[in-house]
C-alpha atoms as one frame of an Amber mdcrd trajectory, in Angstrom:
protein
  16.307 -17.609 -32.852  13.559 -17.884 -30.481  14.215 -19.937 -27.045  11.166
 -22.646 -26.150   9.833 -22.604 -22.895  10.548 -26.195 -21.505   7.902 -27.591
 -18.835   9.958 -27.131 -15.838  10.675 -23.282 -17.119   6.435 -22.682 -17.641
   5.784 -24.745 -14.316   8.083 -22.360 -12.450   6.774 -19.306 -14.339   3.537
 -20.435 -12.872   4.376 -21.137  -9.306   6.171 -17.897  -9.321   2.849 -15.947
 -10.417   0.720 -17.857  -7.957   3.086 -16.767  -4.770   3.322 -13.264  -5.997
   0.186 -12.912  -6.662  -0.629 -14.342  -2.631   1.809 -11.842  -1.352   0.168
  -9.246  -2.869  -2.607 -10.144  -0.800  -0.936  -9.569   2.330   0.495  -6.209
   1.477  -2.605  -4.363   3.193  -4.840  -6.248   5.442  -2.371  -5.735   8.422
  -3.794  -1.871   7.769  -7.337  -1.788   6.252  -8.128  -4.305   9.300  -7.606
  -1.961  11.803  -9.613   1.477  10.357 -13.451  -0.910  10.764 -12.708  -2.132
  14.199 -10.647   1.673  15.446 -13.442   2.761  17.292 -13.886  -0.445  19.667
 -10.436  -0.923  20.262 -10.252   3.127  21.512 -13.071   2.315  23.609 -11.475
  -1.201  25.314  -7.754  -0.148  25.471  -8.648   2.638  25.764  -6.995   4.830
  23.297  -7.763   8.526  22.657  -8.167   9.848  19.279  -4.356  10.772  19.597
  -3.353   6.870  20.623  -5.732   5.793  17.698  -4.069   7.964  15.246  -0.814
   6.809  16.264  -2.079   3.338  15.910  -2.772   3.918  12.109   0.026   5.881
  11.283   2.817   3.311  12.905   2.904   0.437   9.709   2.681   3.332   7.484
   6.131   5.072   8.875   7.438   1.396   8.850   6.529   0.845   5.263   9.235
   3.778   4.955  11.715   3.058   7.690  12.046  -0.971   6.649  12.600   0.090
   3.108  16.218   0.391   3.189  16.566  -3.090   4.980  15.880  -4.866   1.861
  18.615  -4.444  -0.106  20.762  -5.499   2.255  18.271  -8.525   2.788  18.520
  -9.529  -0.604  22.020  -9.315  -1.001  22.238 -11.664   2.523  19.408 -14.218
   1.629  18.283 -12.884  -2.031  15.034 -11.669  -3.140  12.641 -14.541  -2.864
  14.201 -16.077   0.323  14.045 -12.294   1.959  10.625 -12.258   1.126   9.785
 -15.767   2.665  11.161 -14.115   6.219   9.447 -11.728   5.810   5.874 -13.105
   5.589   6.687 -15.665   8.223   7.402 -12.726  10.789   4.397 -10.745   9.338
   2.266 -13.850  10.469   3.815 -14.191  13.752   3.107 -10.484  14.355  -0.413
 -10.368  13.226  -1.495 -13.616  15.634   0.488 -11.964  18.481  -0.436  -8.019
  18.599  -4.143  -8.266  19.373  -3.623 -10.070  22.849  -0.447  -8.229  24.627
  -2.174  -5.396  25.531  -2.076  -1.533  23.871   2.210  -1.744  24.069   1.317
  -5.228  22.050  -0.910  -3.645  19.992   1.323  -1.253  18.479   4.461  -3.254
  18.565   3.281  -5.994  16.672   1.465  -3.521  13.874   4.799  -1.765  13.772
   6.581  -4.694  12.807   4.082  -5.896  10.511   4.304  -2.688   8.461   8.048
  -3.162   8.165   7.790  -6.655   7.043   5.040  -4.904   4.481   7.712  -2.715
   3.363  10.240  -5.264   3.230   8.571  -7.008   0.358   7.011  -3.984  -1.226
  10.390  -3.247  -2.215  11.191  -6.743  -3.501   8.856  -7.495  -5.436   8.696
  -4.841  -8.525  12.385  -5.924  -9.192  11.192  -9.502  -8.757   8.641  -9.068
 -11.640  11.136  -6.767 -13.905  13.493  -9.850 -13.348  11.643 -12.869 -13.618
   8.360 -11.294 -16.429  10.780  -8.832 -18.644   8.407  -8.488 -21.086   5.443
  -8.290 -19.417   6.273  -5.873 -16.728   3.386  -3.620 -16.718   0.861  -5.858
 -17.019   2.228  -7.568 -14.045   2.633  -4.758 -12.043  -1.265  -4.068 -13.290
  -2.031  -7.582 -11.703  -0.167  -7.525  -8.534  -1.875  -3.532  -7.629  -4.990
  -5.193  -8.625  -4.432  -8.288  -6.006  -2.828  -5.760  -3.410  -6.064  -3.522
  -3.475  -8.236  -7.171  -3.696  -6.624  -8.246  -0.126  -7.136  -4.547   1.374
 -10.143  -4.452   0.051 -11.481  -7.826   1.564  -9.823  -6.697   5.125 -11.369
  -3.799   5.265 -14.989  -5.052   4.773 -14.651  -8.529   6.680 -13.042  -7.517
   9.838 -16.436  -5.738  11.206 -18.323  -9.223  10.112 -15.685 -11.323  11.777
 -16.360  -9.108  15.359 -19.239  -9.518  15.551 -18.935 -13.465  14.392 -16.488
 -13.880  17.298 -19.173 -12.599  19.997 -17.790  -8.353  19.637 -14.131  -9.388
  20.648 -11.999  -7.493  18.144  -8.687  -9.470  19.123  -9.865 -12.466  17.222
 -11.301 -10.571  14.414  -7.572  -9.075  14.055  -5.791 -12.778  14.286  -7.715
 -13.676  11.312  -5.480 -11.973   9.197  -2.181 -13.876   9.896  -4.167 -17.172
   7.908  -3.714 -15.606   4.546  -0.104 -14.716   5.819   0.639 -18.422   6.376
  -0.619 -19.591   2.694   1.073 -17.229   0.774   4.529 -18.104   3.214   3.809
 -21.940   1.933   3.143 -21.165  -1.453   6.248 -18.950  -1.581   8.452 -21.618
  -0.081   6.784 -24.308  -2.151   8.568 -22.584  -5.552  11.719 -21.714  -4.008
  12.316 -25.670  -3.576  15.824 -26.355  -4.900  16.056 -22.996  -6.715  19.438
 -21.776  -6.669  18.363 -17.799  -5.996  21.049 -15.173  -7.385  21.674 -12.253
  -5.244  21.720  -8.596  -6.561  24.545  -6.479  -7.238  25.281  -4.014  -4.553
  24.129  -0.496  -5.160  26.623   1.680  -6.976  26.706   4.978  -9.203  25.038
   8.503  -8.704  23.345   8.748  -5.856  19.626   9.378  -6.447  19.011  11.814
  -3.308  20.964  14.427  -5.942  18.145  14.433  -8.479  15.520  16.373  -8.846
  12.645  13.713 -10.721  13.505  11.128  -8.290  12.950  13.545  -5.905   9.947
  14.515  -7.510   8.863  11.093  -7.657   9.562  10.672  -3.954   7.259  13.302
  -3.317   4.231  12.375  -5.687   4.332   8.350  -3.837   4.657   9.963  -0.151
   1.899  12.704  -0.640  -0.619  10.299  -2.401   0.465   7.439  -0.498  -0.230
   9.653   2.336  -3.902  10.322   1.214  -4.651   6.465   0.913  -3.578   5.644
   4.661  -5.647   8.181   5.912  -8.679   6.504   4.109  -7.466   3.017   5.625
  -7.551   4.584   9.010  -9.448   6.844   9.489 -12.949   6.353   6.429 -14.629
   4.421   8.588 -14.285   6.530  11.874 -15.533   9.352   9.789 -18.094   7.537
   8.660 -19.595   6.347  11.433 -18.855   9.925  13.045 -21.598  11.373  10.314
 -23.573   8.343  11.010 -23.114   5.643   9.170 -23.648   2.491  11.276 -20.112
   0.420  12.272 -20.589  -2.192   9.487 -21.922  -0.210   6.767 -18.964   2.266
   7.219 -16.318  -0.559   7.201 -18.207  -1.607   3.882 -17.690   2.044   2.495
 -14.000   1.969   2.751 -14.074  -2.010   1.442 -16.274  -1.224  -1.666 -13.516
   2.496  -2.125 -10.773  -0.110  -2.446 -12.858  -2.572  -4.328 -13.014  -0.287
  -7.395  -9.460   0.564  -6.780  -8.815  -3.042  -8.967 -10.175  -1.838 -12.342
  -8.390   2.080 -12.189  -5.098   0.233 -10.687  -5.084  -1.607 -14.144  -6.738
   0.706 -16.724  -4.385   3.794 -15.647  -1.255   3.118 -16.530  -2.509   0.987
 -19.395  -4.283   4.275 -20.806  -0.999   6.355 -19.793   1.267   3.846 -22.495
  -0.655   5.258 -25.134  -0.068   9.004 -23.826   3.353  11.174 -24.274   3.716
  10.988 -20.626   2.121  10.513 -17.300   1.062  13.759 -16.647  -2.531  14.248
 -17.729  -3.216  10.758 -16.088  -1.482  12.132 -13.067  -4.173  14.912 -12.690
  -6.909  12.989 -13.415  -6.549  10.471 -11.121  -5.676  13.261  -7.864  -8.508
  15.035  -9.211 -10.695  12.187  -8.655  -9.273  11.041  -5.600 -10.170  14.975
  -4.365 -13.687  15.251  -5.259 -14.191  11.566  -3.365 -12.806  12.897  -0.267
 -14.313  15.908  -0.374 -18.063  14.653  -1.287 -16.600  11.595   1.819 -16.795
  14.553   4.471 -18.226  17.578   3.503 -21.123  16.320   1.255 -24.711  14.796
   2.792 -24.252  11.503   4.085 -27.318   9.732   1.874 -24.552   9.772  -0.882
 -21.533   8.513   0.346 -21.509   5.697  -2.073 -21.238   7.864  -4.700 -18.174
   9.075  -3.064 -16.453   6.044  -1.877 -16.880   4.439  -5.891 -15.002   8.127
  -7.009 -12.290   8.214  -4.237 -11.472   4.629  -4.760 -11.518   4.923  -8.875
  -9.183   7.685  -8.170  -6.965   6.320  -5.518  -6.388   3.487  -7.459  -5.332
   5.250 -10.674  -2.816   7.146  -8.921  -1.250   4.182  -7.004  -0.602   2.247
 -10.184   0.543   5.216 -11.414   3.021   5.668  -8.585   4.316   2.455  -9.309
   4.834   2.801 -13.060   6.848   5.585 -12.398   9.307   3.410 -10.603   9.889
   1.568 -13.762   9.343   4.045 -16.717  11.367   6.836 -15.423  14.750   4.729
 -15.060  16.764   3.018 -17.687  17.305  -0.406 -16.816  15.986  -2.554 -13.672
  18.784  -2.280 -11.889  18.154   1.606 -11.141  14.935   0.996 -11.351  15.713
  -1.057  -7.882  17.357   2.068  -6.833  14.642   4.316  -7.351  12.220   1.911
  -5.766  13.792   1.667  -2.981  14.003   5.979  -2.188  10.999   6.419  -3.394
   9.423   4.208  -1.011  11.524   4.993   1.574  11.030   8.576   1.636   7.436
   8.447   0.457   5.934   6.142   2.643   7.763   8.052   5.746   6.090  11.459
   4.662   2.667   8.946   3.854   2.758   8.158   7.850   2.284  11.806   8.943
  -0.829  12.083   7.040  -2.945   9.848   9.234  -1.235  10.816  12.324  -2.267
  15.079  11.740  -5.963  14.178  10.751  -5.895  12.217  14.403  -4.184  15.220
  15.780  -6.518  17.631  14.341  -9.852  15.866  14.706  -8.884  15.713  18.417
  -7.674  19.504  18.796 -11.517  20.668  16.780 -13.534  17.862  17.307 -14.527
  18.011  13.960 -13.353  16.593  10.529 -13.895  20.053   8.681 -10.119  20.671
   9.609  -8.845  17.808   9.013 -10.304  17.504   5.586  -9.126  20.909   4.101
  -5.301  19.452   5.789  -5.993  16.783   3.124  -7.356  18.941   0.088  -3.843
  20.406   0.310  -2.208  17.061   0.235  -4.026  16.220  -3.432  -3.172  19.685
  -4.298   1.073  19.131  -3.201   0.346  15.575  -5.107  -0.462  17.077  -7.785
   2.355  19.999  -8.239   4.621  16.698  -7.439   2.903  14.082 -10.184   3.186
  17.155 -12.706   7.141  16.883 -12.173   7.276  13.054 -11.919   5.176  12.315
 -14.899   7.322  14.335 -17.293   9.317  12.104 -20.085  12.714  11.909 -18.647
  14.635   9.244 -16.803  16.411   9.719 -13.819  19.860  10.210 -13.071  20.294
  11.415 -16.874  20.438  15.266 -15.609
């Protein structure tokens, strides 16, 4: 027998897509908004090229680091409610770390890239929960919304400089607005809903199997290759050339096409015996993007931003369908989420903070791009192991 949807049930179904979809908004601009305006804030801290690369890598290790804290959030406040917090302290941060000074500056994008990671681990068990049978095309819509919002910081905060007479600080602000709608919407739905809490983690532990592992690996290395392109594209960029805000509209239109690869990947994956081809194509891509980004002539960067992003794209969504596909039931699913992210985005934060190092120790990006040629080549090796039909914990 079939059960009907009653009003209240679709109206809630509905509220519930509108404040996920918002949050997903907010899962990058804290990041993207920083890689347009790098340069300026160096030069009025100042910062060296060290500082700077700090700077970027610092929400990325937090993305990692806060992972862990959300389990035990949910389990105090549940899911939605531990989301909620979160966005309400991500908005606080991202008003207050442009205007207390470099040891501001860095505190406040720390915590805003724990709060990020917070709810990047809620919410994939929030849509396996609350859209069962429409799980991947959720988690197809939500990418596409996350890369929308990155995409929109990255090639607005130049704009809003130079709308706010060259101070950066305000430019930086901006971003907590979006914060603030998606924290009403969010609340708006959770209005006299009685939340349940998750069961506490139990069984094998995953650190003692190999795909998870594997999985681990693929999100941290190619996670690793997309911070790098938040931070440091534009600087790049603008280092061959470019001027300030056509390079911040490089890296906007790379995660602009992100939307349509995000979706089509792991669509065209369901119809494959695995992940694995899909996994190749989509590093490859990402590769020859970078590559053509730094080593080819400058006239046809565009070319190169459109490839990187199709590419980057792919393998995020990819990253995340192996979160769901390669364990049995959501509630290991959960589980794998949470180490995959946790490890993955930790390695991911060392990957903008060496191409810093480097670029300062040569002065030039030559070094610093073949570092990240053998990050898509380790991302690769990884994905070929990930995207293998098996399920973890079954070994």
């Amino acid at each position: 027998m079939i059960e009907k949807t009653t009003p209240q049930q679709a109206r809630n179904a509905i509220m519930m897509f509108v404040g996920m979809m918002l949050v997903a908004l907010n899962l990058r601009p804290a990041l993207t908004s920083i890689g347009p305006v790098l340069k300026t804030i160096g030069d009025s801290l100042p910062l060296s090229s060290v500082g700077q690369g700090v700077l970027t890598t610092l929400p990325v290790l937090l993305l990692g680091l806060a992972a862990p804290i959300a389990p035990r959030a949910a389990r105090k406040l549940g899911m939605e409610r531990a989301v909620l917090v979160a966005l309400l302290i991500l908005g606080v941060a991202l008003v207050a770390r442009p205007y207390l000074g470099a040891s501001g500056l860095f505190l406040g994008t720390a915590v805003a890239g724990g709060c990020i990671g917070v709810m990047s681990v809620l919410l994939p068990g929030i849509v396996k929960r609350d859209f069962p049978n429409s799980t991947s095309l959720m988690t197809g819509i939500y990418t596409a919304m996350l890369c929308a919002g990155a995409s929109v910081a990255a090639g607005a905060t130049e704009p809003l400089r130079i709308a706010f007479s060259g101070n950066w600080e305000p430019a930086l602000a901006f971003w907590a607005i979006p914060a603030v709608i998606a924290a009403g919407a969010w609340w708006l739905q959770l209005d006299g809903k009685q939340v349940p809490k998750p069961p506490s983690a139990v069984g094998k532990s995953l650190l003692k199997d190999k795909l998870a592992w594997q999985i681990a690996f693929y999100m941290g290395l190619q996670s690793s290759l997309a911070y790098t392109v938040f931070g440091w594209l534009p600087t790049i960029l603008q280092d061959r050339g470019l001027p300030p805000v056509d390079a911040g509209l490089a890296l906007s239109v790379s995660i602009l096409v992100q939307v349509p690869s995000a979706i089509a990947a792991p669509w065209i994956a369901s119809s494959m015996r695995d992940q694995r081809f899909m996994v190749v194509l989509v590093m490859l891509a990402t590769l020859a993007g970078l590559c053509g980004s730094i080593y080819a002539p400058v006239e046809g960067v565009w070319v190169w931003v459109v490839l990187l992003g199709l590419g980057q794209g792919g393998s995020f969504s990819i990253a995340l369908t192996l979160l769901a596909v390669r364990a049995r039931d959501a509630h290991i699913a959960a589980r794998l989420s949470g180490m995959a992210q946790s490890i993955g985005y930790t390695m991911a934060a060392l990957g903008p903070l060496f191409v810093g190092i480097l670029h300062a120790k040569f002065d030039s990006w030559n070094v610093a791009g073949a570092f990240l040629v053998l990050i898509a080549i380790g991302a690769i090796i990884a994905g070929l192991g990930a995207g293998r039909r098996l399920y973890v914990l079954d070994q």
